[in-house]
N, C-alpha and C positions, 0 to 999 in steps of 0.2 A: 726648280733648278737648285742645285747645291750651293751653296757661300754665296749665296747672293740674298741680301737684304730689300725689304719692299723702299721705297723714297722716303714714305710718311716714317721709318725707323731711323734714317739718316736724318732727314729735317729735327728730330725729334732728338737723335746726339747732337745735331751741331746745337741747337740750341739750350739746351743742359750746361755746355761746355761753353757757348758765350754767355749765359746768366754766371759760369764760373768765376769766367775773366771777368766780369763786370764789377762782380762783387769783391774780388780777389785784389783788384786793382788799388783801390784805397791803401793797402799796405805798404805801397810803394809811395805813402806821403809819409813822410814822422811828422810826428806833435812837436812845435817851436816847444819849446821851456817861456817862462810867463808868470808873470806875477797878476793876481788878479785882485784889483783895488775894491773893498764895497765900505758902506759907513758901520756905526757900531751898533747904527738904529732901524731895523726892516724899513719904515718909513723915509729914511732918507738914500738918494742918490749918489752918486759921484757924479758931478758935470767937467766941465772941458776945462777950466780953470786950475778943477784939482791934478785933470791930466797933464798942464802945461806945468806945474809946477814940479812935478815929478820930473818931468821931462829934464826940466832946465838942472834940477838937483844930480840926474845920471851925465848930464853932460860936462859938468862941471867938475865930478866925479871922473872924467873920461872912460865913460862905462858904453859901450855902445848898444845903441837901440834896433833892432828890426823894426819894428812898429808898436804905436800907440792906436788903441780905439778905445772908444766908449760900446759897451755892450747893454744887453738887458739888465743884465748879473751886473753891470758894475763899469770900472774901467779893467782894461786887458793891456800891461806892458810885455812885449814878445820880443825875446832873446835871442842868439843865433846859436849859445850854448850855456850849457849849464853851470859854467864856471862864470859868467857875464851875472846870468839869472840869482846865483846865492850871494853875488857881492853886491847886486843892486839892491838887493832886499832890508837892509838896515839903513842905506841911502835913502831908500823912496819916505822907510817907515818913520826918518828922524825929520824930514821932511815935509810930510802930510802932515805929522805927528800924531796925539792919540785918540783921536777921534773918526780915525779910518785903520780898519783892515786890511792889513796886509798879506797875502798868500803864497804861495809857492801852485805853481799851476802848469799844465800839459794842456797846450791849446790845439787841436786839430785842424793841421792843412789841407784835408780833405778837399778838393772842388766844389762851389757849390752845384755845380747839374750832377754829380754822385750823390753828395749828400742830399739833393731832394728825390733821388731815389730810392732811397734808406740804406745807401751805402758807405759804410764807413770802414773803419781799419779794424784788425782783431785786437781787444786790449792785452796789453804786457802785464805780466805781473811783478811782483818788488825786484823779485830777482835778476830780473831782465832788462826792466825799464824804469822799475823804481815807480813810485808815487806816493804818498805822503805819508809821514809816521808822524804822531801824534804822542807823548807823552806828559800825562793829567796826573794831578796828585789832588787828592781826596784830603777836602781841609775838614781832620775828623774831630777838633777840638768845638766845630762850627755844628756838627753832628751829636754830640753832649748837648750844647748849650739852647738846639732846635725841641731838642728830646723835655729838655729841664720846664722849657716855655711852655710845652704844651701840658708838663706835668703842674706847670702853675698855674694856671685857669683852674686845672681840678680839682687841685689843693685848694685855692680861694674859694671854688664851690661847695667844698665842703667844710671851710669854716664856716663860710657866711649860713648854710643849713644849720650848724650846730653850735651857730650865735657865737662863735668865738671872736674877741674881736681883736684884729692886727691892726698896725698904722701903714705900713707899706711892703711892698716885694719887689726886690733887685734879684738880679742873674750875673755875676762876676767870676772871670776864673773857674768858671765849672762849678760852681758851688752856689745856689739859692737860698739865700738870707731874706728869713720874713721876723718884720722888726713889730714887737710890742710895744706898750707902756706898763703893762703889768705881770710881774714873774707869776702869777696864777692863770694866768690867760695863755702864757707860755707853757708851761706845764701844762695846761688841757690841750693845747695845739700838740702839742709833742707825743699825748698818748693819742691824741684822733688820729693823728698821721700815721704815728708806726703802726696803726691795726687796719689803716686802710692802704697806706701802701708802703708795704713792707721790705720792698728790695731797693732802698733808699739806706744811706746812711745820717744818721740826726749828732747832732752836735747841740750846746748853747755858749752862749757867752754874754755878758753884761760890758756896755757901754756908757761911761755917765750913767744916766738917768733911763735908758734904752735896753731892753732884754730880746734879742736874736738865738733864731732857733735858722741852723745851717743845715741844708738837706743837699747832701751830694752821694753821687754813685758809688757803690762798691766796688773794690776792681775788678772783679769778676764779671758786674755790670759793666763797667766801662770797655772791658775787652769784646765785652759781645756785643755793645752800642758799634762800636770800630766797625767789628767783624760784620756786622748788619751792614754798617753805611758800604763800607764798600763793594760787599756783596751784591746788594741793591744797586749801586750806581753801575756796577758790573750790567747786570741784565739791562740797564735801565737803555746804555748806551748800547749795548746789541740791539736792543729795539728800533731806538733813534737811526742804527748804522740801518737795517734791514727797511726802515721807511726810507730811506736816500738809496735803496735801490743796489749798493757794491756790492761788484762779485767777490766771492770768497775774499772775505773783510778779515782781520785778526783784530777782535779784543779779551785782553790777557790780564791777569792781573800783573803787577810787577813790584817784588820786597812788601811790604808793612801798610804803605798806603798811596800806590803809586798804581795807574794803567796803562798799558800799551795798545794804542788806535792806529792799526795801519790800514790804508785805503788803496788799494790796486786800484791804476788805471780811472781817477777819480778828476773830471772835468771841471767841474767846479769847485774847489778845493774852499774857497772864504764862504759859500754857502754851507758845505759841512761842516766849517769849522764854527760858525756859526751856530748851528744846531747843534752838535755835537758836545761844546763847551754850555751851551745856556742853560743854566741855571734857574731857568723858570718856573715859579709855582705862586699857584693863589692862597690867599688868603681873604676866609671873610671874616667881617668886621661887623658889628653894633654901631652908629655912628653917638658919640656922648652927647647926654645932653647937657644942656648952657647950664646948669650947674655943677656937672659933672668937674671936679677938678683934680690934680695930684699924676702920683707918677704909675696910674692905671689910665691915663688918657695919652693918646700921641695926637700931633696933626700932620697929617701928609694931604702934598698936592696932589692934584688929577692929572694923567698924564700926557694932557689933550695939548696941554702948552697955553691952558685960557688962564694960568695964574692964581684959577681959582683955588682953596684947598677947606679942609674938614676935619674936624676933631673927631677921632675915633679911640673905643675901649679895644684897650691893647688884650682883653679875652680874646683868645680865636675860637670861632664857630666850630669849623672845621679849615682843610689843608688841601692842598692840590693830592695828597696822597689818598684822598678819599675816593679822586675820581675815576670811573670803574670804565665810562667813553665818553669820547670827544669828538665834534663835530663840526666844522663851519658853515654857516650858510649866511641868508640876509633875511631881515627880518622885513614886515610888512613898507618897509618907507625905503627899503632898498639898500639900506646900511648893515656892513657887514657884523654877525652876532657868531658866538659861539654855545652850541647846545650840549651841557653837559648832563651827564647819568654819574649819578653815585653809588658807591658799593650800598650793603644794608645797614651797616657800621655808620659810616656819613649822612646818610638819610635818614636814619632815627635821632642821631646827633642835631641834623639841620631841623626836623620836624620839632623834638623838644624846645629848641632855641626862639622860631618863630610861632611855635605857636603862644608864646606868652607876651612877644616881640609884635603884635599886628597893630600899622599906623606908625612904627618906628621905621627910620633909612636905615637899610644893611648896604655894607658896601662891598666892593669888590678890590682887593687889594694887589696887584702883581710884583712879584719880586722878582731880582735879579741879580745873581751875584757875579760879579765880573774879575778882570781884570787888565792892567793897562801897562801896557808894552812903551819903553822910550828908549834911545841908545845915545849914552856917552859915551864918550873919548876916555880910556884908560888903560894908561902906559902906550900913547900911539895907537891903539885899537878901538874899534864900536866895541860896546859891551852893551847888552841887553839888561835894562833894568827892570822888575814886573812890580805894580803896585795893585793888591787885591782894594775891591771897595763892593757897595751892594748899592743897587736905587730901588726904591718903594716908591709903588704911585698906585693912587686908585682910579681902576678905570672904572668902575659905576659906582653912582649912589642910588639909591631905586628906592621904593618905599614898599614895607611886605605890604602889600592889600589881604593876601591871605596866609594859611598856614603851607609854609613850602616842604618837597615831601623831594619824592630821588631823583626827581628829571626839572631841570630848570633851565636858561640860558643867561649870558653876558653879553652885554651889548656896551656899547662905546669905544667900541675900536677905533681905531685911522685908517685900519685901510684892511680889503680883504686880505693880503700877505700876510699882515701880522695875526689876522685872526684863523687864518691856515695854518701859520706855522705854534701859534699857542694851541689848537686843539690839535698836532702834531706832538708836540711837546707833552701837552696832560696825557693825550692816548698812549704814549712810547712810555709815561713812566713819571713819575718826579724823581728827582734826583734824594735819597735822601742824607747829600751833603755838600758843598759847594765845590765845586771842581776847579782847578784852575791848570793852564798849560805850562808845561815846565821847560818844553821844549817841541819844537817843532821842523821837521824838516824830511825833504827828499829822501827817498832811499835808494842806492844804486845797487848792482848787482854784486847781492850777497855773497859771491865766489869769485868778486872781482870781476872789472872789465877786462882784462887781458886772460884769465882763464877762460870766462865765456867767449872770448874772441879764439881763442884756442880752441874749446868745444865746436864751437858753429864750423873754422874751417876745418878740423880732425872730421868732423860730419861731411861737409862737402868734399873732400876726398876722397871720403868712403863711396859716397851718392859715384863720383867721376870713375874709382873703381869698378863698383857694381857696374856701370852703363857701356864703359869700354868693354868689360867682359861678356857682357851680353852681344855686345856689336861685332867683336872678336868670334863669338864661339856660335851666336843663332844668325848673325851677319843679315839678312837681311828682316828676318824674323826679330831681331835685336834693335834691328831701329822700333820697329812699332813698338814693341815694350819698352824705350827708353821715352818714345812718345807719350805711350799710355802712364810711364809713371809721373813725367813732368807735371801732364793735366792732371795724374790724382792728386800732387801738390797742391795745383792753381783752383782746384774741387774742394780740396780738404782746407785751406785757408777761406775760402768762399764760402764754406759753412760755418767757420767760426766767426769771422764776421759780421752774419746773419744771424748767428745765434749770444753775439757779445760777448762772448768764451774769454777768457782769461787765459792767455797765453806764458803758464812759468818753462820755467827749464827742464823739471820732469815732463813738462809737455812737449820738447821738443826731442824728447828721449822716445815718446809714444808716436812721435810722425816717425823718426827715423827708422821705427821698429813698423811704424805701418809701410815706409817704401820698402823695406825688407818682404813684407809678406805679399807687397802687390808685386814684386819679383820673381817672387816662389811660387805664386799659382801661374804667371808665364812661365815659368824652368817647367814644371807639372804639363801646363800644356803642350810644348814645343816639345818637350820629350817624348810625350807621346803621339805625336806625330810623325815623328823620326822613327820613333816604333816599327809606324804603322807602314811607313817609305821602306825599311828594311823588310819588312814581311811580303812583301811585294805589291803593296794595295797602292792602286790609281791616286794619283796628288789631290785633287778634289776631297777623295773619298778619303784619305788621310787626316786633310781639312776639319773636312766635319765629326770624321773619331775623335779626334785629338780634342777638340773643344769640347764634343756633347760626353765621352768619356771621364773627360776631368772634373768634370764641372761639380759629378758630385764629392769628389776628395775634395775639393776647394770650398765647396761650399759647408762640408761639415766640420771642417778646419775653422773656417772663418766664425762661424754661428757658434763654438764653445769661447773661441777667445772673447766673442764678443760676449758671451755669459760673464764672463770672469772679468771683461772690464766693466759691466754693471754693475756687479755685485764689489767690485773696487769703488765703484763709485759711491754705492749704496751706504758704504762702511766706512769707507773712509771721508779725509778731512786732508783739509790744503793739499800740500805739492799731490797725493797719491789720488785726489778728484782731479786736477790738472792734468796729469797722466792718463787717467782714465776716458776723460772727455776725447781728447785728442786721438787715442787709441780706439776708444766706437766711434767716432767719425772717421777715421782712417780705414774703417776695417769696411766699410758704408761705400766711401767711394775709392777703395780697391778692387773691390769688388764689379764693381761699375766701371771702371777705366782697364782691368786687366782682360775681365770676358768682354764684355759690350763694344768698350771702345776699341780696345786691340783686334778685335773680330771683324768689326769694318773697317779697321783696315786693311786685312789680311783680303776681306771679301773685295774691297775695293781693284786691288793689285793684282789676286788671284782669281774671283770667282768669276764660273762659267766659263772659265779657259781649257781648253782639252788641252791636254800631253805638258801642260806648263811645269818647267822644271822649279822644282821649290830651291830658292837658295838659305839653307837650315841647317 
């Protein structure tokens, strides 16, 4: 029989179209605005204490609160808007003060019986909804002075081979001063160096009784050390951004030694920032021995908190930048260890070292260069003060037993998180120069709220245009297409959902251009049906022209644009992948809501009815 569909095809739409709704429905929550508290140390907590205090600090502030919780992540204070949210956030931060993180954060209202079905909201992008922008400046005078150290170990390696002998070696202002007692000993230091490393610039000068030989960069060197560091910390933090998962992330460079981190649509913002910012890299170490003395021995603590601590030669072995992967796991007693691989550069490095080294402790050194946030009162206002510092601690001492080669591990962690996020940290990259934040904050929509709010209803007018017209001119043919477009909507959100899609503003150009075309293959249809009514052909049999007719104009309509929004996709980058997405998904379930779904309805109303007048 004509227009009539089997049952198992109906059960089969209805349910397509409520997995829609199901999925679709999150979108009808927004994310509170949120600040999300965690400490500065993976190892430590936020408890209830530190949230009452907060508390009591915004109330006092007459800031008002939605709610406090403690989470996994931390604590979570949730705003009712985001003018509440940016003025709490120098309150809470002067507050807790600097030994906790402070963030700007987008908390999901989602339900939880949705969310344990893995249904959540489509993300926004900056444009739209904003979420966090990060700007980091590259401390590149820290990037010289990294470069110099490492060139000192090899510089003393090669006097002590060729029996020169020096009293000490300092690193100040960019410039490496190694001090003699004898101008003959200077002078043969001075021709070993320039024929062994040449792209140095040498200086001397006489002090008292004291003859200094100064070895600092050419500018030529020093613009390309720059040019290095931040290039390097470029990629490094792309890496960092792509292990945390964000969709279409921007990092930029920005002027001389500045970068741009913006994060769409990003849940836990003090965890990114976390990672994002940390300046983590190893360093191993020789531990000295008890006769070892002067200003080639340091002593740092362990970073256990046992108080205990170790004299070590300030030579470095090697660097976190040696390391080629990173891994965490636990070792035989069930405590969490990190297994790393080194390039072949690090490996023949670390092989030389120990293999003349066996019976001696090497240690494991972490660093970290930070920075700490405080807010004073000036002229009547918070201001933001930032103080940079760095902590050294060694997390192992171990003793070689043998000669070590490119694959070894660290052990003496606190806790698996920290030893997750350090072989996170080495695999993404070392940083090679300390980063610090210069600014941080929310981004709202870059064309303005009041034009986007303009856009969206200029759109919805258009939507109520288009749907009147169809209701007006296909009348009852026009309700099912205003149907079927509604659900491509509640379809086409339900797939972004599902698939985490970033939702920008060019993206909301690619839905509005997809209910345009799930329109156009109904006008396609209905018109040839009307055709088929004027040629004299029976309503049934009209029915089934008109759809099995069209289907192929629509379908080879729909199948190029959707070429051309892949190969948009494929090429391009930010707003014009935004557009894209949204445009093959559009194209996906118009396709599906204007034939399938409009057809049963049409079969529903009409099929199997003799002599039934079409009203078209």
């Amino acid at each position: 029989m004509l227009n009539k569909y089997p049952l198992w095809k109906y059960l089969l739409i209805l349910l397509v179209l409520a997995l829609g709704l199901l999925y679709a429905f999150p979108n009808l929550y927004p994310d509170d605005p949120a600040l999300q508290l965690s400490t500065q140390k993976a190892t430590s907590v936020v408890d209830q204490q530190a949230l009452q205090k907060a508390e009591l600090a915004l109330s006092k502030a007459n800031i008002e609160l939605k709610k406090a919780e403690l989470t996994s992540a931390g604590g979570t204070l949730r705003f009712n808007n985001g003018e509440d949210q940016l003025a709490a956030k120098p309150v809470v931060a002067a507050a807790l003060g600097e030994d906790y993180v402070t963030a700007l954060n987008l908390v999901p209202t989602t339900p939880e019986w949705l969310s344990s079905l893995g249904a959540g909201p489509a993300k926004l992008g900056l444009d739209l909804r904003g979420g966090v922008h990060f700007l980091l400046e590259v401390d590149t005078p820290a990037a010289l002075k990294q470069r110099l150290e490492v060139s000192s170990s090899e510089m003393k390696a090669a006097l002590r081979k060729d029996r020169v002998r020096y009293r000490s070696v300092s690193i100040a202002d960019g410039v490496l001063s190694i001090r003699f007692l004898k101008e003959s000993d200077l002078t043969l230091a001075e021709d070993l160096l320039k024929g062994e490393f040449a792209e140095y610039r040498y200086s001397t000068r006489q002090e008292d009784t004291d003859y200094f030989l100064d070895v600092s960069f050419t500018e030529a060197e020093t613009k390309e050390i720059e040019s290095y560091a931040l290039q390097q910390n470029l990629t490094t933090l792309r890496n960092r951004v792509n292990e945390l998962g964000v969709a279409e992330p921007l990092v930029q460079r920005q002027g001389s030694n500045r970068i741009v981190v913006e994060l769409p649509g990003v849940q836990d913002t003090a965890a990114a920032k976390r990672i994002i910012g940390a300046t983590a890299n190893l360093e191993f170490h020789l531990e000295a021995g008890l006769d070892d003395q002067g200003a080639d021995v340091e002593t740092l603590s362990f970073r256990d908190g046992s108080g205990r601590t170790a004299r070590l030669e300030r030579d470095i072995i090697i660097t976190g930048d040696s390391v080629a992967d990173a891994s965490s796991s636990f070792d035989e007693n069930g405590q969490p260890q990190v297994n790393i691989s080194l390039d072949s550069k690090g490996g023949k490095q670390m092989t030389k070292v120990t293999r003349s080294a066996v019976g001696r402790n090497m240690a494991v050194v972490f660093i970290e260069h930070k920075s700490r946030s405080r807010f004073v009162e000036k002229d009547g206002k918070m201001e933001e003060v930032r103080r940079s510092y760095s902590e050294k601690g060694i997390i192992s001492l171990a003793t070689i037993q043998t000669t070590l080669g490119n694959s070894f591990r660290i052990t003496g962690l606190d806790s698996p998180r920290e030893s997750s996020e350090l072989a996170l940290l080495l695999r993404a990259g070392a940083l090679a120069a300390p980063i610090y934040f210069v600014e941080e904050r929310t981004i709202g929509p870059s064309l303005g709220a009041e034009n986007i709010q303009l856009g969206v209803t200029s759109a919805q007018i258009g939507l109520l245009v288009v749907m009147l017209f169809m209701l007006v001119y296909y009348k009852v043919f026009g309700i099912f297409a205003n149907v079927s477009l509604a659900l491509n909507i509640v379809l086409l959100m339900a797939c972004m959902s599902l698939m985490s899609a970033t939702l920008t503003l060019p993206g909301i150009a690619g839905i509005v251009l997809t209910m345009g075309m799930a329109v156009d293959a109904n006008v396609l249809i209905f018109s040839r049906i009307k055709e088929e009514l004027a040629n004299g052909v029976p309503s049934q049999q009209a029915i089934h022209s008109g759809f099995n007719r069209a289907f192929t104009t629509i379908f080879d309509a729909n199948i190029t644009t959707l070429l051309v929004a892949v190969i948009l996709f494929a090429v391009g980058t930010g707003p014009v992948k935004g557009f894209a997405v949204t445009l093959s998904l559009g194209i996906l379930t118009s396709m599906f809501t204007a034939i399938v779904v409009t057809r049963s309805q049409v079969n529903l109303v009409y099929g199997g009815r003799k002599n039934k007048k079409l009203y078209i």
